[in-house]
Biopython code that builds the backbone (N, CA, C, O; Angstrom):
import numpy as np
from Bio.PDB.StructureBuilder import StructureBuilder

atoms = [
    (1, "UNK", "N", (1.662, -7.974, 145.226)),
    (1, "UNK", "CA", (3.025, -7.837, 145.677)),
    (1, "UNK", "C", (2.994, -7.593, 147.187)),
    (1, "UNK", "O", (2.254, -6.673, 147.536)),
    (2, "UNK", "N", (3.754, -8.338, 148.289)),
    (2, "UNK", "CA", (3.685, -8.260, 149.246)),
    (2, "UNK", "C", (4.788, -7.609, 149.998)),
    (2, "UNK", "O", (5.581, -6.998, 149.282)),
    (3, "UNK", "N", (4.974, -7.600, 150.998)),
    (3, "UNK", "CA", (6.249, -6.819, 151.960)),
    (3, "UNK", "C", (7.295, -7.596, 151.713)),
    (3, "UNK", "O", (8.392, -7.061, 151.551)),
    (4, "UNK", "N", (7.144, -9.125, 151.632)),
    (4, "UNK", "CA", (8.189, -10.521, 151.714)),
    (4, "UNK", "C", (8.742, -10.060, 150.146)),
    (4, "UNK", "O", (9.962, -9.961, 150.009)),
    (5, "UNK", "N", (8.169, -9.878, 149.387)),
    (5, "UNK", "CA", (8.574, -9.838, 147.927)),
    (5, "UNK", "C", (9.804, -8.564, 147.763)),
    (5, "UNK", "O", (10.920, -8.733, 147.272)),
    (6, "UNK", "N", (9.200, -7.147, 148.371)),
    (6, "UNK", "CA", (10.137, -6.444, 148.429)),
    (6, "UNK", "C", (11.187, -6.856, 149.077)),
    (6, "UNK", "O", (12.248, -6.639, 148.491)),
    (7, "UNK", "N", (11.261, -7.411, 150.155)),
    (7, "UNK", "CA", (12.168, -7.825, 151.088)),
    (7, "UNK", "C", (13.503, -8.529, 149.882)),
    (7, "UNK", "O", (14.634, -8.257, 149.481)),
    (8, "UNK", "N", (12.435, -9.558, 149.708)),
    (8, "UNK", "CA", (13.260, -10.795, 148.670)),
    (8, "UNK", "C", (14.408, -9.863, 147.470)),
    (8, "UNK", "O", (15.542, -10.180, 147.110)),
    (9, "UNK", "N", (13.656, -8.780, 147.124)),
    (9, "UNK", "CA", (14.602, -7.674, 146.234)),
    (9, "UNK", "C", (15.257, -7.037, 146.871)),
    (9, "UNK", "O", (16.400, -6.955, 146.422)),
    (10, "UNK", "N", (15.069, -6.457, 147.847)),
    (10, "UNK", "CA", (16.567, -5.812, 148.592)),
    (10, "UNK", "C", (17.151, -6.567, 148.706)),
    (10, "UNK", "O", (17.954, -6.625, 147.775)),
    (11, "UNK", "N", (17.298, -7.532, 149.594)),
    (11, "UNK", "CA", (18.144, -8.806, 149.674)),
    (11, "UNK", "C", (19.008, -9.204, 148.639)),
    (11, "UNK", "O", (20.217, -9.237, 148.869)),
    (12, "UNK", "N", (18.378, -9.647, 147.051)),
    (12, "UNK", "CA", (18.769, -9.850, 146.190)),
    (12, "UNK", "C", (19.475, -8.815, 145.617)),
    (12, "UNK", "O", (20.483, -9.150, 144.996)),
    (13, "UNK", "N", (19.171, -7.501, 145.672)),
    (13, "UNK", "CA", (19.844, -6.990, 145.120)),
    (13, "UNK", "C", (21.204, -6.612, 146.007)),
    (13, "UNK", "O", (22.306, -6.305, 145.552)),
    (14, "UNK", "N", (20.946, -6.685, 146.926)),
    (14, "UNK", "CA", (22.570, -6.266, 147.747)),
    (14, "UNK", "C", (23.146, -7.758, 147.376)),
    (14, "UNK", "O", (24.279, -7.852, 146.905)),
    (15, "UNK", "N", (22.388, -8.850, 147.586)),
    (15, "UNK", "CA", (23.575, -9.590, 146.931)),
    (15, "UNK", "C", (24.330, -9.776, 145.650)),
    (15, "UNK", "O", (25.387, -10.335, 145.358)),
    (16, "UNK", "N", (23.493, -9.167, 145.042)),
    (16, "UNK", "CA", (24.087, -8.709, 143.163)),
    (16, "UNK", "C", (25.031, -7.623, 143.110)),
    (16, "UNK", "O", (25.846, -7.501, 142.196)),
    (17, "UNK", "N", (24.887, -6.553, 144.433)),
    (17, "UNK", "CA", (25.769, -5.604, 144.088)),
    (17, "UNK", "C", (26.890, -6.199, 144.700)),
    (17, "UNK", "O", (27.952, -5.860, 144.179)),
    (18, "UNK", "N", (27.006, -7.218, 145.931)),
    (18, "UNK", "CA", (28.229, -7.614, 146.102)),
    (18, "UNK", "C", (29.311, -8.537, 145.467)),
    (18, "UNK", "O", (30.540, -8.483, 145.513)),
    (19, "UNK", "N", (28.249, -9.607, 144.714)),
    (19, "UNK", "CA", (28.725, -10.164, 143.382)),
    (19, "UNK", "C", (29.711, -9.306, 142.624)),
    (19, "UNK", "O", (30.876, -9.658, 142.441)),
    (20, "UNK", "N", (29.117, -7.975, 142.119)),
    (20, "UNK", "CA", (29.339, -7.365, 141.046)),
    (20, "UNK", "C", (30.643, -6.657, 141.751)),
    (20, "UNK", "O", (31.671, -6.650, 141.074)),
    (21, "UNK", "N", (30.675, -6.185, 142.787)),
    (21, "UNK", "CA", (32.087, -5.704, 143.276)),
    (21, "UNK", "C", (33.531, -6.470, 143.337)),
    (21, "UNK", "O", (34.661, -6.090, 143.033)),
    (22, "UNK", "N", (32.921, -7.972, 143.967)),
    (22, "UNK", "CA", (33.694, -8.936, 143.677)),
    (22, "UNK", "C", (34.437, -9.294, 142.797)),
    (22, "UNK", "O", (35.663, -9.326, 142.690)),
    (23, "UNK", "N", (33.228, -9.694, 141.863)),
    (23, "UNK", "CA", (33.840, -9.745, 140.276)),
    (23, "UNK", "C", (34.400, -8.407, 139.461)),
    (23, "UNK", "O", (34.721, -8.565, 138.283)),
    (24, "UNK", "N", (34.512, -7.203, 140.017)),
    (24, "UNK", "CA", (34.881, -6.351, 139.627)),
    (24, "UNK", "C", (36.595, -6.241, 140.195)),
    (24, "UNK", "O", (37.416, -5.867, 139.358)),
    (25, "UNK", "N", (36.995, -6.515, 141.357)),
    (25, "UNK", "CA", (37.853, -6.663, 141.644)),
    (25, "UNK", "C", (38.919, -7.957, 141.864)),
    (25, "UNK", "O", (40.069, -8.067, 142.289)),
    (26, "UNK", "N", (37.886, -8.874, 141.335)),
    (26, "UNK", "CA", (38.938, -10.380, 141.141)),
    (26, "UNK", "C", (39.254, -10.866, 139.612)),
    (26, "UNK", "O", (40.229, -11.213, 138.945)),
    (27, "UNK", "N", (37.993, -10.703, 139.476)),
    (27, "UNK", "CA", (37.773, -11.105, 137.997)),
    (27, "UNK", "C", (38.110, -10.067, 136.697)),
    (27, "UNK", "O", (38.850, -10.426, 135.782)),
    (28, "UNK", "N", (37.633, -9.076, 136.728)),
    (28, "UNK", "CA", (38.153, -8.494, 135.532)),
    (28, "UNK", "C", (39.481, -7.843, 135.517)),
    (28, "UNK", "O", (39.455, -6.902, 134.723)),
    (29, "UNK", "N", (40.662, -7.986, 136.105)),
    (29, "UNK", "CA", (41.613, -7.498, 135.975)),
    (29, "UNK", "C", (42.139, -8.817, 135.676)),
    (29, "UNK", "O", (42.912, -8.465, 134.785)),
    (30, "UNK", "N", (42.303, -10.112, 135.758)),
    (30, "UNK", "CA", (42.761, -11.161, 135.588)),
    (30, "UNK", "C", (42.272, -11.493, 133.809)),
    (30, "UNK", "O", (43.070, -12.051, 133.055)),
    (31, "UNK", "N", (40.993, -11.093, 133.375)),
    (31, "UNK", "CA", (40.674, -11.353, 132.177)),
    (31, "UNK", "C", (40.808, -10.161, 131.300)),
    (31, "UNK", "O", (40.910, -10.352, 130.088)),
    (32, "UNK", "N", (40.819, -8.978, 131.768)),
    (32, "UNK", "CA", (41.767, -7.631, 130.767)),
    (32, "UNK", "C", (43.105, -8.285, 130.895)),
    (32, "UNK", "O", (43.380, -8.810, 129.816)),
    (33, "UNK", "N", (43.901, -8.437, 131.646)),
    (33, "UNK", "CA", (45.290, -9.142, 131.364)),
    (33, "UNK", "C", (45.253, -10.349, 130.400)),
    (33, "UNK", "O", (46.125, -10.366, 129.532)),
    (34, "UNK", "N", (44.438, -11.270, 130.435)),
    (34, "UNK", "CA", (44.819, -12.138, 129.463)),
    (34, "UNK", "C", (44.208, -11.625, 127.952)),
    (34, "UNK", "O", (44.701, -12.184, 126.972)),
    (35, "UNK", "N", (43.416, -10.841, 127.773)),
    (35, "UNK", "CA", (42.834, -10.227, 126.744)),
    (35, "UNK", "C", (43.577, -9.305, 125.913)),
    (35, "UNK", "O", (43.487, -9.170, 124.693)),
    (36, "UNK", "N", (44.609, -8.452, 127.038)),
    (36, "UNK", "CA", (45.575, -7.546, 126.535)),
    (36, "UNK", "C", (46.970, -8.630, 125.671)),
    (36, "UNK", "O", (47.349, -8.497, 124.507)),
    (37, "UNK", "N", (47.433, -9.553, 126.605)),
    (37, "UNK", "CA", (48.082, -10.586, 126.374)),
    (37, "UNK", "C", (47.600, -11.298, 125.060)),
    (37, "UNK", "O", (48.502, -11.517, 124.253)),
    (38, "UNK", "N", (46.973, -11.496, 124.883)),
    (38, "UNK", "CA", (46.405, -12.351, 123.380)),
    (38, "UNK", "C", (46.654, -11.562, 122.551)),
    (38, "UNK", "O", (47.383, -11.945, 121.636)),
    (39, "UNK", "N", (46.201, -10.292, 122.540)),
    (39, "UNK", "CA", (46.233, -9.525, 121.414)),
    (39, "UNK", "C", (47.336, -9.524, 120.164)),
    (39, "UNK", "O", (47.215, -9.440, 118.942)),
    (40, "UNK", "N", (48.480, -9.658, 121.075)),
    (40, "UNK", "CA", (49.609, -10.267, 120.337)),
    (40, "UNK", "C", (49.310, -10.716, 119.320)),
    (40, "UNK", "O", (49.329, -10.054, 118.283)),
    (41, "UNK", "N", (48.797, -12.534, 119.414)),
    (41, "UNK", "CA", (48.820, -13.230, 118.331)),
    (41, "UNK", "C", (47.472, -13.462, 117.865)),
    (41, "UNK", "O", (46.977, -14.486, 117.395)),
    (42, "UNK", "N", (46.684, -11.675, 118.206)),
    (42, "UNK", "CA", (45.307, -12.409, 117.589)),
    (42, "UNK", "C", (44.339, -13.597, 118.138)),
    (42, "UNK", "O", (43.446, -14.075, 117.438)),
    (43, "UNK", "N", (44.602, -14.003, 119.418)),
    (43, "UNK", "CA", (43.650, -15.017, 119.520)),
    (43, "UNK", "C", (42.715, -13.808, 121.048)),
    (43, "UNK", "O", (42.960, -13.948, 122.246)),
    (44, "UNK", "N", (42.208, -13.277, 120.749)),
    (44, "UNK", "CA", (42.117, -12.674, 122.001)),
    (44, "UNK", "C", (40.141, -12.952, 122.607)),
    (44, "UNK", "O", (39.658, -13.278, 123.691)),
    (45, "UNK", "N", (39.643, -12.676, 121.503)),
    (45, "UNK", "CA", (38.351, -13.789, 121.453)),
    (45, "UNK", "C", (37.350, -12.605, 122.043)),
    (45, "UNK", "O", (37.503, -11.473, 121.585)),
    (46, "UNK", "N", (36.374, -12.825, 123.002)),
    (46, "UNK", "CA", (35.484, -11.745, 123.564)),
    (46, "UNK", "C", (36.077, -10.754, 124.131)),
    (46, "UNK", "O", (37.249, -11.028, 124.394)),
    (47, "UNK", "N", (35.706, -9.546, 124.480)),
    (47, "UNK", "CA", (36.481, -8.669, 124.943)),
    (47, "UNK", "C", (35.575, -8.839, 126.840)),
    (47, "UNK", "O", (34.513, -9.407, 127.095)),
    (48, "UNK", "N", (36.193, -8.361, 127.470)),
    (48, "UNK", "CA", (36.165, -8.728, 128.660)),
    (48, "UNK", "C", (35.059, -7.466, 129.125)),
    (48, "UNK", "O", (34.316, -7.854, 130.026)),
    (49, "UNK", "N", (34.848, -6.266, 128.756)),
    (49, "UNK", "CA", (33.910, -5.567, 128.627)),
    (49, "UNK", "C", (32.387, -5.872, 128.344)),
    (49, "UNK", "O", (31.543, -5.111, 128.817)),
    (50, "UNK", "N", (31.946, -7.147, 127.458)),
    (50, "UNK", "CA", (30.931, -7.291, 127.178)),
    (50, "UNK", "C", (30.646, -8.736, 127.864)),
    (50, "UNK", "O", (29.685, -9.337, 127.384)),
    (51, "UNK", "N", (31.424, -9.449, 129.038)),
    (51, "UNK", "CA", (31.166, -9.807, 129.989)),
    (51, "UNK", "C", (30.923, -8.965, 131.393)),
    (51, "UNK", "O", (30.080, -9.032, 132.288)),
    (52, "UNK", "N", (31.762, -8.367, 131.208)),
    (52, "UNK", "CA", (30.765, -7.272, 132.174)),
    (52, "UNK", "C", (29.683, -6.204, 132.581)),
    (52, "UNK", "O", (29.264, -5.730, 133.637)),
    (53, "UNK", "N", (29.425, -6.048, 131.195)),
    (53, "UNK", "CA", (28.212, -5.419, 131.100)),
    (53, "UNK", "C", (27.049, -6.633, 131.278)),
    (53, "UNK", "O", (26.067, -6.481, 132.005)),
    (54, "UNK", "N", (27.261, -7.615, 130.655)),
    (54, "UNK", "CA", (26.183, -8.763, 131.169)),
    (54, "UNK", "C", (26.376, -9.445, 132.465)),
    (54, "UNK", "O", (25.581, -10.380, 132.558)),
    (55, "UNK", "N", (26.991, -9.345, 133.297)),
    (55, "UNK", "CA", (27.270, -9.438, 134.865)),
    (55, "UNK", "C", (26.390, -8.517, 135.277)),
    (55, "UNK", "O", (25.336, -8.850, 135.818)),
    (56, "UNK", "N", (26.810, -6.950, 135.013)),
    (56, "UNK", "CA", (26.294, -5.701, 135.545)),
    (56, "UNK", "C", (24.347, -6.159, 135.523)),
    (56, "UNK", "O", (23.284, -6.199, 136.142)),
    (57, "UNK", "N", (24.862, -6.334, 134.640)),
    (57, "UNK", "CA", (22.647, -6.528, 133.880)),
    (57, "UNK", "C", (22.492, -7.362, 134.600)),
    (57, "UNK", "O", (21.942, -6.815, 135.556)),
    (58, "UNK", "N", (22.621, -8.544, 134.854)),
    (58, "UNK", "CA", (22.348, -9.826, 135.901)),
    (58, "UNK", "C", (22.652, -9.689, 137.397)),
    (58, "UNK", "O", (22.558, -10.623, 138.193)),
    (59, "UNK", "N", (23.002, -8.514, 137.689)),
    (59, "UNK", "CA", (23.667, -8.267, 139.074)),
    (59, "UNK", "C", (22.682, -6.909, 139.484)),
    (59, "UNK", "O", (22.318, -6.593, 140.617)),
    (60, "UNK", "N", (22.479, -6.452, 138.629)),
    (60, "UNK", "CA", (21.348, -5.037, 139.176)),
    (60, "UNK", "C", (20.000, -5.552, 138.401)),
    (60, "UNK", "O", (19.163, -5.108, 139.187)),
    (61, "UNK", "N", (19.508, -5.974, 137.732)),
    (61, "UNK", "CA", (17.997, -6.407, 137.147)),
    (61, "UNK", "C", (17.979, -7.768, 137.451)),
    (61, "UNK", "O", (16.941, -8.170, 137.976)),
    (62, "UNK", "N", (18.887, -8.594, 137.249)),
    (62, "UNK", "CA", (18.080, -10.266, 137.297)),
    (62, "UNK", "C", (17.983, -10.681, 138.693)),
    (62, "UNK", "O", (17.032, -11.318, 139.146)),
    (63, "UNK", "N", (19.578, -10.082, 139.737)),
    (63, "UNK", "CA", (19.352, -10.840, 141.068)),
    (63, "UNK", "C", (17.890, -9.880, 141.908)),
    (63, "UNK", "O", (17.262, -10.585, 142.698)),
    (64, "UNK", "N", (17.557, -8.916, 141.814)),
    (64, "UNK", "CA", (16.046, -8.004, 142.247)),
    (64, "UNK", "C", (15.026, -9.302, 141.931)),
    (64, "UNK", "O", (14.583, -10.107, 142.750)),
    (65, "UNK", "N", (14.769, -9.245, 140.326)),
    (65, "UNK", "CA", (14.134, -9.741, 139.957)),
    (65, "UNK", "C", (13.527, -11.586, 140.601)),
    (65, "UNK", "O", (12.446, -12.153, 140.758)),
    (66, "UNK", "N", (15.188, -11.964, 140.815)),
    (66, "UNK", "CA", (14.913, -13.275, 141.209)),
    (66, "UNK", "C", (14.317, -13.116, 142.628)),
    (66, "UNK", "O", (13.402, -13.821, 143.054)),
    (67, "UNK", "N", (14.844, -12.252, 143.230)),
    (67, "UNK", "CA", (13.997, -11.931, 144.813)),
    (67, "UNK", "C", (12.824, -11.489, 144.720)),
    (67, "UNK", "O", (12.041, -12.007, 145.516)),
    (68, "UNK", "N", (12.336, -10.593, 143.931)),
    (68, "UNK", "CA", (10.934, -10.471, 143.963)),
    (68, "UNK", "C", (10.153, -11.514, 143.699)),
    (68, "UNK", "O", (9.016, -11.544, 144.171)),
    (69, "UNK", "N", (10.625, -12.519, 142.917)),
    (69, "UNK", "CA", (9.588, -13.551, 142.818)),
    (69, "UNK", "C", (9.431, -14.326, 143.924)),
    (69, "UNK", "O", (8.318, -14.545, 144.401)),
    (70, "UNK", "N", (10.951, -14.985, 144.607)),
    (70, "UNK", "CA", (11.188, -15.895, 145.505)),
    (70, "UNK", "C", (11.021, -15.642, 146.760)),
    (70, "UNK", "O", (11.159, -16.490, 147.642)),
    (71, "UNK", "N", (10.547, -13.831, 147.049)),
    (71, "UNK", "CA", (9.636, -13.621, 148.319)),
    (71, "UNK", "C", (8.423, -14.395, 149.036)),
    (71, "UNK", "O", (8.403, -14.594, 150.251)),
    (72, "UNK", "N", (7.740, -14.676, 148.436)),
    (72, "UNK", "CA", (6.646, -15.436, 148.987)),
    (72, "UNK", "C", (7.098, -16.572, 150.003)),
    (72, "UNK", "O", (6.722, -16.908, 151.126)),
    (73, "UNK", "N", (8.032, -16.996, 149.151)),
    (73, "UNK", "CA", (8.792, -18.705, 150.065)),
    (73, "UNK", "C", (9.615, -18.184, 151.160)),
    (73, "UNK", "O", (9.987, -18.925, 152.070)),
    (74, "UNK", "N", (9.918, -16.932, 151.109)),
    (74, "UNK", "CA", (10.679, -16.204, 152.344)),
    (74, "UNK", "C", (9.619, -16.147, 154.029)),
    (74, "UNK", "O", (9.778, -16.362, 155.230)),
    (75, "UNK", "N", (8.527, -15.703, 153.051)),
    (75, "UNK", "CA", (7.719, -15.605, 153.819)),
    (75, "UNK", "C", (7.451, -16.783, 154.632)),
    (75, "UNK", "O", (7.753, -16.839, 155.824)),
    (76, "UNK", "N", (6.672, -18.074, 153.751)),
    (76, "UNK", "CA", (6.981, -20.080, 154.413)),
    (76, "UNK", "C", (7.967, -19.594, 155.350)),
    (76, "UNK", "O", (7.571, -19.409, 156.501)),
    (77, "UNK", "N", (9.020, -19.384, 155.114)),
    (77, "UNK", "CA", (10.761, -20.086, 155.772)),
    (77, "UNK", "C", (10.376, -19.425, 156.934)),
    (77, "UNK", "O", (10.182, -20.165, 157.898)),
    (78, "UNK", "N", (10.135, -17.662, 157.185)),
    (78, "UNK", "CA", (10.294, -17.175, 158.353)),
    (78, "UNK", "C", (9.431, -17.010, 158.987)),
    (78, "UNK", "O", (9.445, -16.379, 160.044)),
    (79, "UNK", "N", (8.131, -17.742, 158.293)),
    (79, "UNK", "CA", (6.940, -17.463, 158.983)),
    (79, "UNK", "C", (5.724, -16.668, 159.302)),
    (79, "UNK", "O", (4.948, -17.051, 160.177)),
]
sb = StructureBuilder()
sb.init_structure("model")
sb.init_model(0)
sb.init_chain("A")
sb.init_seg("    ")
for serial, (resi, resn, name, xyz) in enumerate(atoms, 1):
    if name == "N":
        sb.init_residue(resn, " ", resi, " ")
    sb.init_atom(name, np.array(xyz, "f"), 0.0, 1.0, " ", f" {name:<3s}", serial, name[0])
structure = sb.get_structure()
C-alpha cells in the first residue's frame, strides 16, 4: 500500500461524502414524498430508507475502497 493509494481514499471518500449530502438533500425528500403519496393506493413499492442506507454503504465503504485501489494510476497521471 502506497502514499498514492491513501491519497486515492481520501479523495474518494470526500467525494462519497459529498455525493451522500447531495443525495441527501435533493433526492430523498423528493422520493419520501412520492412514497408518502402512494401509500394511499398501496402502490408505494421500496421504501426510500433502504435506498439510502445502500447509498450511505456505497458512499462511505465502496467510494474509499474504489480509491484505494485506483491510487497507483494516480500516481502514472501525476507522476
Amino acid at each position: 500500500m502506497s502514499f498514492y493509494n491513501l491519497v486515492g481514499a481520501v479523495v474518494f471518500l470526500g467525494l462519497g461524502i459529498l455525493m451522500l449530502v447531495l443525495a441527501n438533500r435533493a433526492l430523498y425528500p423528493a422520493l419520501r414524498w412520492r412514497y408518502e403519496s402512494a401509500k394511499v393506493t398501496q402502490t408505494q413499492g421500496l421504501d426510500p430508507k433502504r435506498l439510502m442506507t445502500a447509498l450511505k454503504f456505497l458512499s462511505l465503504v465502496g467510494m474509499p475502497l474504489i480509491g484505494l485501489f485506483f491510487g497507483d494510476s494516480m500516481k502514472r497521471i501525476l507522476g
